[in-house]
N, C-alpha and C positions, 0 to 999 in steps of 0.2 A: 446460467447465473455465474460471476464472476466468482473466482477461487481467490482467497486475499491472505494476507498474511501481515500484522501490525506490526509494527516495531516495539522495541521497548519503552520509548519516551511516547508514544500513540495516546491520546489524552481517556481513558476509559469511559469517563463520559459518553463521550462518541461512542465510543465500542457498545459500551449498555444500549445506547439508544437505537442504533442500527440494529441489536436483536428484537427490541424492544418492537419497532415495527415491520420487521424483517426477521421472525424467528427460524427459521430453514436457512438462514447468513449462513455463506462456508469459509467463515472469517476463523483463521487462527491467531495466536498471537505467538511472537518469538520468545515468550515465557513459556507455553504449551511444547511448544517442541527441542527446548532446551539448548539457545540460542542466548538465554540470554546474559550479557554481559560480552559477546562478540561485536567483531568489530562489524561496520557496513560493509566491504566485500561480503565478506561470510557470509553475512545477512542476504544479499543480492543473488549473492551464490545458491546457496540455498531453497530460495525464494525459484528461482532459474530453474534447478532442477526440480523441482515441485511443483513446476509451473503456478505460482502464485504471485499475484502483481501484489507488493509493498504499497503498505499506508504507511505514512511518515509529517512529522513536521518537519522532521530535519531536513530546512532549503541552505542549510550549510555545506554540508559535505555529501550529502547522500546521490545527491543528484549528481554530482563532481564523476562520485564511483559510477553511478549507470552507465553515464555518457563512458567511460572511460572502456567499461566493458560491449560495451556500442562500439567504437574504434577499434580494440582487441578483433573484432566480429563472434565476442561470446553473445550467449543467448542471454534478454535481458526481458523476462516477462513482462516489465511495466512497472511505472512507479508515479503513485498518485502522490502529492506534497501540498498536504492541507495546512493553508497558514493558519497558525497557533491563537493567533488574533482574532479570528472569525467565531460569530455566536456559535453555539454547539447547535443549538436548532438547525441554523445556517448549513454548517457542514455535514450534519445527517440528512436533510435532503438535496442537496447536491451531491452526496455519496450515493444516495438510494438512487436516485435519476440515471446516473452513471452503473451502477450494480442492476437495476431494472432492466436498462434501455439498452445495454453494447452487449459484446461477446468478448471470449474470454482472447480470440486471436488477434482482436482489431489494438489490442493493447501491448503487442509485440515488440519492445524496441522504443517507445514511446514515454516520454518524462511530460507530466500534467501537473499544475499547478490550481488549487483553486484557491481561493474564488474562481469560479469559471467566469 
C-alpha cells in the first residue's frame, strides 16, 4: 500500500472518505507531523525523506518544486495533483484505484495529475 502524506490545503473530505473506505490508509497529513504552515520544498523534502508521495491540489507551484528537485537529481517520492474541481466521490476512487493497484516505487520521480 502506498505511504502518502496531504498537504495543508488537501480538501478533508477526501481525506474522511478514503479512511472511510480504506481504513488501514497510511495517509498522514502535514498537520500530523507539524509541517504545517511550511513552504512546498519543505513539504517535498520531507515527504522525500519519509518516503511519502504528496496529495496536493496545488497545480500552481507544487509541481514547479518537484520538477525542480527532479533536475537537482534529489529524491522526489511522487506527487499526486488532484484538481480541486473534481466531484469528491470522483477523486476517492481514482485515489483508491491508484493506492489499491501500484506500489510504493513505481511512483519515484513521477508528477500525476488527475482526473486520470
Amino acid at each position: 500500500m502506498l505511504q502518502l502524506l496531504s498537504d495543508e490545503n488537501f480538501n478533508g473530505d477526501i481525506v474522511r472518505g478514503l479512511f472511510l473506505r480504506k481504513p488501514n490508509l497510511d495517509l498522514l497529513r502535514v498537520q500530523d507531523v507539524g509541517l504545517q504552515g511550511f513552504d512546498d520544498p519543505a513539504i517535498l523534502d520531507w515527504a522525500a525523506n519519509n518516503d511519502r508521495i504528496v496529495l496536493t491540489h496545488d497545480r500552481a507551484t507544487m509541481p514547479d518544486f518537484a520538477y525542480d528537485r527532479l533536475t537537482r537529481s534529489q529524491q522526489m517520492s511522487g506527487l499526486l495533483v488532484v484538481n480541486d474541481r473534481m466531484l469528491i466521490k470522483q477523486a476517492i476512487d481514482e485515489l483508491l484505484l491508484t493506492i489499491t493497484y501500484s506500489e510504493q516505487a513505481e511512483w519515484l520521480g513521477i508528477v500525476l495529475y488527475f482526473p486520470l
